[in-house]
ROGUNU-71468 format. One line per 3 residues: number of its first residue (from 1); their letters; for each residue x, y, z of C-alpha. Coordinates in steps of 0.2 Angstrom, whole numbers. Layout:
# residues N
NUM) A) X Y Z  ...;
END
This chain:
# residues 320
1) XXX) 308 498 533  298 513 530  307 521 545;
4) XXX) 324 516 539  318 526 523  312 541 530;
7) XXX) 327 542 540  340 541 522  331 554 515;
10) XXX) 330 565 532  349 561 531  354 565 513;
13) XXX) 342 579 514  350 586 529  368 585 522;
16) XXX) 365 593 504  356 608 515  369 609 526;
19) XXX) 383 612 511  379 631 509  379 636 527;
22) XXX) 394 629 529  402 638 517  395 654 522;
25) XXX) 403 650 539  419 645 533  418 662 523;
28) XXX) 416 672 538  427 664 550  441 664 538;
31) XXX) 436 683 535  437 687 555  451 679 558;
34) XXX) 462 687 545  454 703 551  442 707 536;
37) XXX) 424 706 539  421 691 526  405 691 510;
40) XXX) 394 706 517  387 711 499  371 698 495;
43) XXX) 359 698 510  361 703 526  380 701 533;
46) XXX) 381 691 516  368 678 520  362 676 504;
49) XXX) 381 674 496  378 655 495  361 657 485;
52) XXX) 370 669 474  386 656 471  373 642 468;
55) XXX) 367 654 453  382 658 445  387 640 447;
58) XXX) 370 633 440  372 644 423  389 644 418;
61) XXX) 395 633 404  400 617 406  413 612 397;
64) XXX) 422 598 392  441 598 386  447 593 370;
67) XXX) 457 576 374  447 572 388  439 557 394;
70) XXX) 422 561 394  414 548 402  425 548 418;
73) XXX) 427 567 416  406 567 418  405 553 431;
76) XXX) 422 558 445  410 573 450  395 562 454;
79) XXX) 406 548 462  415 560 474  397 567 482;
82) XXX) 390 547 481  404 540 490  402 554 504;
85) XXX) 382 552 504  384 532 506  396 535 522;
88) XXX) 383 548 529  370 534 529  377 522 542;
91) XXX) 381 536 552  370 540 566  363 558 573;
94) XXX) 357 555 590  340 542 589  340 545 569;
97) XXX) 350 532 558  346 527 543  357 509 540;
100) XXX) 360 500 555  375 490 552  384 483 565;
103) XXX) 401 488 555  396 508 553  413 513 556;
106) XXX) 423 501 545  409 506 531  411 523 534;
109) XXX) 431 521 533  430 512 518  417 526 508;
112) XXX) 429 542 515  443 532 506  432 526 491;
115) XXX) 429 547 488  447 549 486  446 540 469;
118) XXX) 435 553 463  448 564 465  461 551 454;
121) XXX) 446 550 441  447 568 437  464 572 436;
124) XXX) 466 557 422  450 561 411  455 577 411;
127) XXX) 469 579 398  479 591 409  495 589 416;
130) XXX) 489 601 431  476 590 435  487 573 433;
133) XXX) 497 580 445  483 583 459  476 564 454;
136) XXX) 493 558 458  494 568 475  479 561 479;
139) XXX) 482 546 477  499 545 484  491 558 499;
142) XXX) 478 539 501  493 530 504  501 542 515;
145) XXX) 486 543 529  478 526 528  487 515 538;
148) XXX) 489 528 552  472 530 550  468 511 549;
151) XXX) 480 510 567  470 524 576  454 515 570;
154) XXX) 460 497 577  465 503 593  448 512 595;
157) XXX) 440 496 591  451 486 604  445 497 617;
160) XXX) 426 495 612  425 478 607  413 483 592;
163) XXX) 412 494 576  393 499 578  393 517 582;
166) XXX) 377 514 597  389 501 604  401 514 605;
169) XXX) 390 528 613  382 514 625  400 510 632;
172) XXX) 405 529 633  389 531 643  394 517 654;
175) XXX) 413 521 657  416 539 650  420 549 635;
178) XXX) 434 538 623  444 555 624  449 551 642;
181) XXX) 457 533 637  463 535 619  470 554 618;
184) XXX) 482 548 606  470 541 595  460 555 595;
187) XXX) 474 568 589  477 554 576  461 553 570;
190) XXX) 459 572 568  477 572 560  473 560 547;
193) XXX) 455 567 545  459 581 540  472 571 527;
196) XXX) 457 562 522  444 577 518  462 585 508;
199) XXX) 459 601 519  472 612 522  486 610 527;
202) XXX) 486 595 518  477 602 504  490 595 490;
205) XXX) 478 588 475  472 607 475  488 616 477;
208) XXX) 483 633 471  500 640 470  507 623 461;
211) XXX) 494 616 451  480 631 446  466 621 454;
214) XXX) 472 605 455  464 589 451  446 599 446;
217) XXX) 457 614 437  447 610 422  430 608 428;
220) XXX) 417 621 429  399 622 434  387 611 445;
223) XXX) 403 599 441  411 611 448  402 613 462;
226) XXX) 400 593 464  417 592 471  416 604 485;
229) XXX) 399 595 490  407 578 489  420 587 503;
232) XXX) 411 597 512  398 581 516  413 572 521;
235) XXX) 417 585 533  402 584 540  403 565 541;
238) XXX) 420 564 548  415 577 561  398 569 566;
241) XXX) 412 550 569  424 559 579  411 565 590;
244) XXX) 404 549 592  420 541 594  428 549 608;
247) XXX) 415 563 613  401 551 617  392 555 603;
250) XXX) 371 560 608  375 557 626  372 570 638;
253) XXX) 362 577 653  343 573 647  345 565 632;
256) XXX) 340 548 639  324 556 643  322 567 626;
259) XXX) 330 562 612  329 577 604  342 585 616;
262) XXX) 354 572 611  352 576 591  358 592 596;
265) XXX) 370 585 608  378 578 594  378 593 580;
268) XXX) 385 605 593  400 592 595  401 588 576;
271) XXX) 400 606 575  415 610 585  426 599 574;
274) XXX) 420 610 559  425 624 565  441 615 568;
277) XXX) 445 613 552  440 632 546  454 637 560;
280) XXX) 466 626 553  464 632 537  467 650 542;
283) XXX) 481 646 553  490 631 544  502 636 528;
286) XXX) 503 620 515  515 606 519  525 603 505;
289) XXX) 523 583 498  538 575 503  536 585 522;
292) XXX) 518 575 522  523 558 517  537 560 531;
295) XXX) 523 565 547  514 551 540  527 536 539;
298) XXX) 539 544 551  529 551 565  510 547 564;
301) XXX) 513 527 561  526 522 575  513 534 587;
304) XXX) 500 523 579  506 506 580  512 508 600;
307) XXX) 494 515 603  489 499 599  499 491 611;
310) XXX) 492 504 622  474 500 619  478 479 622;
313) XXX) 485 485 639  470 497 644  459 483 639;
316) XXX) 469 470 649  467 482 665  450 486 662;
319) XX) 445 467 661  455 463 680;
END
């Protein structure tokens, strides 16, 4: 028990500390790849640019519109960065896990949708037609990616026989990386992750050029701020179950013998999907909302549904 403990707050420790680097990152990646050098102010090469965000953030006003809400105005913030927190703690980084459940990855699925609500909360309590329109988004954008998403998942499952992530590494040690069977779930996955985090280019409940700020136009602050934690966390997370899904997870030369080395086995593959999502972000233009609900329905869920079929027949053969 205390062990489990220790663990949730090494986790949720881990993740809040990881939010500012990341962005910091994102910054200068983004920076390099449209040929400018990125924040280079505050700090060395900008280091210190997360710090300085964090205090303009902490210190502006927080204000509340006239019309609004207010208890689900105050609480959507809170509810994006809980629900992304609570799918963080099933999830295990190498030999540290806080809640060992044998359905971790349903869970998990479950949370990463749950966060999308926050989303819906905030652009109904705020009184603004800008952020109604990135609510409604969202949550058409939920309907859009889930059953893909729900498709890829099952035929993931079929091949593993299990939804505990260990289970899943285990057999990956045993058999080979999941990439190697399921590519096509794989590149679904990824596709609807990055639907699920609303990262561009399927960034519609923001739509700068279309809606101001979206969903949170009308939020300011640590409220503010919330929100991108509550993303950025489930970047992370989504990263860190890829990884384990089809990369083998903590696996790798050594790790047997030093856990440790698999911890970082498994934060350099997580890591790798991070940065995945910076360069689609600086490649990808927006997709316009009818052109995303048509990949979905049109392309990613016939792909999805004969996957299945796919994965029956893999674990048919691998059975013989």
């Amino acid at each position: 028990m205390t062990a489990n403990f220790l663990s949730l707050l090494f986790i949720v420790a881990l993740m809040l500390v990881a939010v500012p680097p990341i962005t910091y990152l994102e910054r200068k990646v983004l920076g390099h790849m449209q040929q400018r050098p990125g924040p280079m102010v505050v700090g060395f090469h900008g280091l210190l640019q997360p710090l300085a965000d964090a205090i303009k953030l902490i210190f502006k006003e927080d204000i509340i519109p006239r019309g609004a809400d207010r208890l689900l105005f105050m609480f959507a913030p809170s509810f994006s960065v809980f629900g992304a927190l609570l799918a963080a703690s099933v999830v295990p980084i190498g030999f540290i896990q806080a809640v060992p459940l044998k359905s971790g990855l349903l869970f998990v699925m479950a949370m990463s949708a749950i966060s999308i609500y926050a989303l819906v909360l905030a652009g109904y309590a705020s009184n603004s037609k800008y952020s109604f329109l990135g609510g409604m988004r969202a949550a058409a954008q939920v309907l859009g990616f889930e059953l893909p998403l729900g498709f890829a998942v099952m035929a993931v499952v079929l091949l593993y026989g299990t939804l505990d992530f260990n289970e899943m590494v285990k057999w990956q040690q045993e058999h080979g990386w999941g990439i190697l069977y399921q590519p096509i779930a794989f590149l679904l996955f990824l596709f609807m992750m990055v639907a699920e985090i609303g990262r561009p280019p399927f960034d519609l409940p923001e739509g700068e050029s279309e809606l101001v700020g979206g969903f949170h136009t009308e939020y300011s602050g640590m409220r503010f701020a919330a929100f991108y934690f509550g993303e950025y966390i489930n970047i992370i997370v989504l990263s860190l179950v890829v990884s384990l899904l089809f990369l083998g997870g903590w696996s790798g030369p050594f790790a047997d013998k030093y856990p440790l080395i698999g911890v970082i086995y498994h934060l350099l593959k997580a890591g790798f999907f991070i940065f995945l999502t910076f360069w689609l972000r600086a490649t990808f233009p927006r997709y316009r909302f009818d052109q995303m609900l048509s990949i979905m329905w049109k392309i990613m869920l016939p792909v999805a549904i004969v996957n299945v079929f796919v994965a029956a027949l893999q674990v048919f053969l691998l059975k013989l």
